[in-house]
C-alpha positions as CSV (number, residue, x, y, z in Angstrom):
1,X,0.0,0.0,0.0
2,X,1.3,3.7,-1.1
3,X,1.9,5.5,2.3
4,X,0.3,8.9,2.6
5,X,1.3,11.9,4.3
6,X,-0.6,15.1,5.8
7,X,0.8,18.4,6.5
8,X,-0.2,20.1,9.9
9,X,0.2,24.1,9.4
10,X,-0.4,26.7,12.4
11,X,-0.8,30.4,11.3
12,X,-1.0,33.0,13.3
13,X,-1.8,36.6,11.2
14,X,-0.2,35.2,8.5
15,X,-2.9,34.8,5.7
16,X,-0.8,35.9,2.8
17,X,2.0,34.0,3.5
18,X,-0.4,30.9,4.2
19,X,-2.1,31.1,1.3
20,X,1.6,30.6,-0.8
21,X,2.7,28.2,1.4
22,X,-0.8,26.1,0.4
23,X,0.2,27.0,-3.5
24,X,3.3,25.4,-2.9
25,X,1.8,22.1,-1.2
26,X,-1.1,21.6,-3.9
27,X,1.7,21.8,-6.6
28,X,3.7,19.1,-4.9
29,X,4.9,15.9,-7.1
30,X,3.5,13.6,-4.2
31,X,0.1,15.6,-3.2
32,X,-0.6,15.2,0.6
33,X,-3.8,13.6,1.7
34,X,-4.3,16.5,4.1
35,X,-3.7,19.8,4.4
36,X,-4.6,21.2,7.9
37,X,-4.8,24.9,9.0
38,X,-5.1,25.4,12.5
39,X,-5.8,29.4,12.8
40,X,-4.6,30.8,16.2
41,X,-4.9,34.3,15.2
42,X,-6.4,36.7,17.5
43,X,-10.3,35.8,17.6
44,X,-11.4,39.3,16.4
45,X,-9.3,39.0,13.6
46,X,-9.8,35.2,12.5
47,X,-11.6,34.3,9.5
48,X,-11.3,31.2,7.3
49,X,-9.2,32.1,4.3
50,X,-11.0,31.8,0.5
51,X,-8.0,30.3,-0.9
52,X,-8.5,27.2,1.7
53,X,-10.5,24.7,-0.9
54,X,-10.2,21.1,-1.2
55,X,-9.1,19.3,-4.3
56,X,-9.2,16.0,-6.0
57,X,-6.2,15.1,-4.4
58,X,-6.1,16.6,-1.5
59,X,-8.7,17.6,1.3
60,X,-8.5,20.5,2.7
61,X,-9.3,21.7,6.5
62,X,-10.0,24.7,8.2
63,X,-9.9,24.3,12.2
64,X,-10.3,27.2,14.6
65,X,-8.2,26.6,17.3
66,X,-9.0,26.4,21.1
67,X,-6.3,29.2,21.9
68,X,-4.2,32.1,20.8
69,X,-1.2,32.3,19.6
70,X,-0.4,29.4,21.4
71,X,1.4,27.1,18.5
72,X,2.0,23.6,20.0
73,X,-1.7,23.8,21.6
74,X,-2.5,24.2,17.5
75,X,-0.5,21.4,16.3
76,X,-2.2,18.9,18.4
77,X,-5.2,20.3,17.1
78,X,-4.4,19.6,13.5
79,X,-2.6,16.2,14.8
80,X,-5.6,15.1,15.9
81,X,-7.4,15.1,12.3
82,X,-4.4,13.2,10.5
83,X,-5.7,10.5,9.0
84,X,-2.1,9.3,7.2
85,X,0.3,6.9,7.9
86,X,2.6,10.0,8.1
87,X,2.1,13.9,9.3
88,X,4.9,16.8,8.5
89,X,4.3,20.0,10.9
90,X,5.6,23.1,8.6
91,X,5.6,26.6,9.6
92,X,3.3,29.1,7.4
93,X,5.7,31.1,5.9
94,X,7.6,28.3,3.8
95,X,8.7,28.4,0.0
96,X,9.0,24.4,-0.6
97,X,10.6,22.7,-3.9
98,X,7.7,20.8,-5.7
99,X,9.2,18.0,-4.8
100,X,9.4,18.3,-0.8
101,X,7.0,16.0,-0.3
102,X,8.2,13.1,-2.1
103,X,11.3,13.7,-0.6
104,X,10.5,13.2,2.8
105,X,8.6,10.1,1.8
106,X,12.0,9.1,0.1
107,X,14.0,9.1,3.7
108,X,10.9,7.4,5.6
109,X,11.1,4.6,3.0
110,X,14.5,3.8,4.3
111,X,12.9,3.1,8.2
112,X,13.6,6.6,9.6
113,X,10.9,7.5,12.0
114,X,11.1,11.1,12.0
115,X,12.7,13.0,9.0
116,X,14.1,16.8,9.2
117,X,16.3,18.3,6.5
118,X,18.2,21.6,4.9
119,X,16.9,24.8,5.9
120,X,17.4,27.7,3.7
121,X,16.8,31.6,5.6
122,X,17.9,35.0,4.0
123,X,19.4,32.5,0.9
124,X,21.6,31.0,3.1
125,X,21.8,27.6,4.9
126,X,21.4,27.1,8.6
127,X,24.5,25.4,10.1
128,X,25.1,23.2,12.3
129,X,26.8,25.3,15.3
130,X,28.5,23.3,18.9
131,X,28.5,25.3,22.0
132,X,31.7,24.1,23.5
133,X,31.3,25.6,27.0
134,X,27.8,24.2,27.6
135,X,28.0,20.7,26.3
136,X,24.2,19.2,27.1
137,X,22.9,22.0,24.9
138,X,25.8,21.1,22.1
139,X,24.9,17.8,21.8
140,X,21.0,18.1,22.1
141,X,20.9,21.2,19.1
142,X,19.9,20.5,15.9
143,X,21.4,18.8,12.9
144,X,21.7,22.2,10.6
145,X,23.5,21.7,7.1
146,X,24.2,19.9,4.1
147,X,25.5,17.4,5.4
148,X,23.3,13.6,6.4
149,X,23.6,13.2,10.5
150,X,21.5,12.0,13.1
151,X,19.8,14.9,15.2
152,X,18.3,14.8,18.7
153,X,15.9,18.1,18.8
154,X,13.9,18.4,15.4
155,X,12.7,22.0,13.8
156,X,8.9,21.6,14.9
157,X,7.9,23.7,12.1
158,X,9.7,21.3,9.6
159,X,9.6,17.9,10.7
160,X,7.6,14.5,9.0
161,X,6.6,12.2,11.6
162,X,4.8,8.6,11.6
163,X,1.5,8.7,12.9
164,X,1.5,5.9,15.1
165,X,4.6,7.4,16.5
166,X,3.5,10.8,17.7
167,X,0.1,9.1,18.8
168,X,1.8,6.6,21.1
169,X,3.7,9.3,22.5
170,X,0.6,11.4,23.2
171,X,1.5,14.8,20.6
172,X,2.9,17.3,21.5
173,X,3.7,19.3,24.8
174,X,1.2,21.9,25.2
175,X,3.5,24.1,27.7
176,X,5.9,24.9,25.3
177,X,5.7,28.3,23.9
178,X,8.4,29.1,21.5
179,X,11.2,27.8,23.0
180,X,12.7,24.4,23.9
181,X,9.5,22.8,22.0
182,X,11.8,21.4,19.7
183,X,14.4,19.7,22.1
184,X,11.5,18.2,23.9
185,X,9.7,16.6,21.2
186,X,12.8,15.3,19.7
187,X,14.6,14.0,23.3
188,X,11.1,12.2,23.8
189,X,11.8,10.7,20.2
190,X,14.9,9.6,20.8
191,X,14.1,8.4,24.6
192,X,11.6,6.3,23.5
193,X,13.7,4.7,21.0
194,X,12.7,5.6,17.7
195,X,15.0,7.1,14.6
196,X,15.7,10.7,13.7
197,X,17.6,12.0,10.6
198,X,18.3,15.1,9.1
199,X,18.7,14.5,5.4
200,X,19.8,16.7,2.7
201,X,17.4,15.5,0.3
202,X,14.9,17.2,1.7
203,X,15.1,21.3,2.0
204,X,12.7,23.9,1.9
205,X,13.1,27.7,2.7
206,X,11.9,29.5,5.6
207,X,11.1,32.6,5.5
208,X,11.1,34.1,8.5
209,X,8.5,37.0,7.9
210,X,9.5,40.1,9.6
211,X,5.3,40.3,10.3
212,X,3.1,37.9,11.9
213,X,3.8,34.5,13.6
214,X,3.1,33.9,17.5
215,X,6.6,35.2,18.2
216,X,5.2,39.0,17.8
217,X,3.1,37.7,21.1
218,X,6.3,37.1,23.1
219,X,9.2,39.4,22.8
220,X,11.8,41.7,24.8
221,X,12.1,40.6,28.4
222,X,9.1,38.7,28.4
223,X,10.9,36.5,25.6
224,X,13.9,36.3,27.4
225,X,11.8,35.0,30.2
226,X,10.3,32.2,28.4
227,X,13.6,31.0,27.1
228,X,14.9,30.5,30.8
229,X,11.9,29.3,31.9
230,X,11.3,27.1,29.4
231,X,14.6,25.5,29.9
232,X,14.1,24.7,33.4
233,X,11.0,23.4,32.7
234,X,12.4,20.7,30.0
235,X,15.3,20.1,32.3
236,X,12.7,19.5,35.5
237,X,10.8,17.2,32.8
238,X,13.4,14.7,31.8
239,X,16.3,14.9,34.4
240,X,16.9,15.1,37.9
241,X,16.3,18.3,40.5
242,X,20.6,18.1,40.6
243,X,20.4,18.7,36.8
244,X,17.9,21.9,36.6
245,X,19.8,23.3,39.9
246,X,23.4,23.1,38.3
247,X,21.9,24.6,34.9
248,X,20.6,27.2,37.4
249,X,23.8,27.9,39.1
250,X,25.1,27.5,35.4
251,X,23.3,30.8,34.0
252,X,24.1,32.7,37.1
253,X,27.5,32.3,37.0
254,X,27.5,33.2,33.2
255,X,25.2,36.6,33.6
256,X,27.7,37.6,36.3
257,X,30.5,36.9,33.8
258,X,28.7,38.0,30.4
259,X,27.7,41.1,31.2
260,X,30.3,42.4,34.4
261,X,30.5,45.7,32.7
262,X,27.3,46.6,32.7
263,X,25.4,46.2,35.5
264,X,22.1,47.1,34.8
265,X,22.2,44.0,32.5
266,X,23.7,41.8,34.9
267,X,20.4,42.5,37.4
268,X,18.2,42.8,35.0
269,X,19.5,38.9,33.3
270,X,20.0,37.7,37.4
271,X,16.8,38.9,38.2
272,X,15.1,36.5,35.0
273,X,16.8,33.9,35.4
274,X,15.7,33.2,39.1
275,X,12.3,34.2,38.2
276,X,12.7,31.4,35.8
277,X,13.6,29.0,37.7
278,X,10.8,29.7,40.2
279,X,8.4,29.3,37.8
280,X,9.2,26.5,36.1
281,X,6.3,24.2,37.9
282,X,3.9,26.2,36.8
283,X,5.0,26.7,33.5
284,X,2.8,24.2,31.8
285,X,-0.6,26.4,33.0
286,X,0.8,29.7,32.2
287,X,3.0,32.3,29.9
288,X,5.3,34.1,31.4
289,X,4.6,37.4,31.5
């Protein structure tokens, strides 16, 4: 039996960028099954875009998600309607090859459960960067590049997953917002024992609208927030108290050290990054504010 894909898309005040991104998937060589929008655009200004119609190839739905701006609480939304044997999460600001799809496809046919590729911003590649002074977060980053390697944390908005994968590990984490999303989803991947690859094959390009996207929802200190307490929450998650409390220590040390000539930064960074870590267990019914 041919194996058939859906494609899971959240948008958030991104219409016009949406409606290309759609273009691009009902052009594809290998058509998905599915095309799911999950709108988690302010209420007020939600509608269900025109350009959103179903084909003889491909079905095409419109869901109004529970939240706002709230993206992983959106992708388990659109999850939840996948009727394929695989689902790929994109982002709604992508410019895809007509052949992205069959791609993918390509990589699961050799037994990989969960499939990531190149990623093309500004006309350049991402790379694949190590942080050598903080070596949990160098080997859990992503696989960025041209080059074939196995990757631990997977680009949530450019990911193909099997079904019957994400489903036993009950979708996605609904805390997340924005950041560490994608090192939780793939850690619990690769914890429960099944295969990520980043492949070359497959490559799309991102972006990155200056406009739009839930990101315009978190920003300045607020963002900076979420990052740290976002961390501490994934760390809390998967590892031991020891490990969140010496990654706590960890980032104190380093504002002090970072910023030691200016010290309205270094309070400012001190002052977030215990907040943080004091809110970390309640991160999951809450964003920081």
């Amino acid at each position: 039996m041919t194996p058939t894909l859906s494609v899971v898309i959240p948008t958030f005040h991104r219409y016009e960028a949406l409606e290309n991104t759609v273009k691009d998937l009902l052009g594809q060589t290998v058509p998905p099954k599915q095309i799911i929008v999950v709108d988690n655009t302010r209420r007020k200004n939600r509608k269900r875009p025109s350009f959103l119609v179903s084909t003889k190839r491909t079905e095409v739905i419109y869901v109004s998600s529970a939240g706002e701006a709230r993206v992983n609480v959106a992708r388990n939304e659109g999850l939840r309607e996948v009727t394929s044997n695989y689902v790929i999460m994109f982002d709604d600001d992508m410019a895809l090859p007509i052949d992205c799809l069959e791609k993918f496809l390509e990589v699961h046919s050799e037994g990989w459960d969960a499939v990531t590729g190149t990623i093309i911003e500004a006309g350049s590649i991402l790379q694949h960067t190590r942080n050598g002074s903080r070596p949990l977060w160098s080997l859990m980053r992503h696989w960025h590049g041209e080059s074939r390697g196995h990757t631990i944390a997977v680009p949530s908005g450019f990911v193909s997953m099997r079904m019957d994968m994400i489903r036993k590990l009950g979708f996605l984490d609904e805390a997340f917002v924005l950041n560490y999303d994608d090192y939780d989803l793939g850690y619990r991947i690769w914890k429960s024992g099944y295969t990520l690859i980043h492949d070359p094959r497959v490559s799309a390009h991102h972006l990155k609208l200056p406009a739009g996207g839930s990101r315009e929802e978190l920003t300045g200190l607020r963002r900076r927030l979420n990052k740290y307490t976002a961390k501490y929450y994934f760390l809390a998650k998967h590892f031991t108290h020891r490990a969140v409390v010496i990654e706590f220590a960890t980032d104190l040390i380093l504002a002090l050290w970072d910023f030691k000539w200016n010290l309205p930064r270094v309070v400012s960074e001190l002052q977030l990054v215990i907040k943080g870590f004091c809110r970390r267990g309640q991160y999951a019914n809450e964003i920081s504010d």
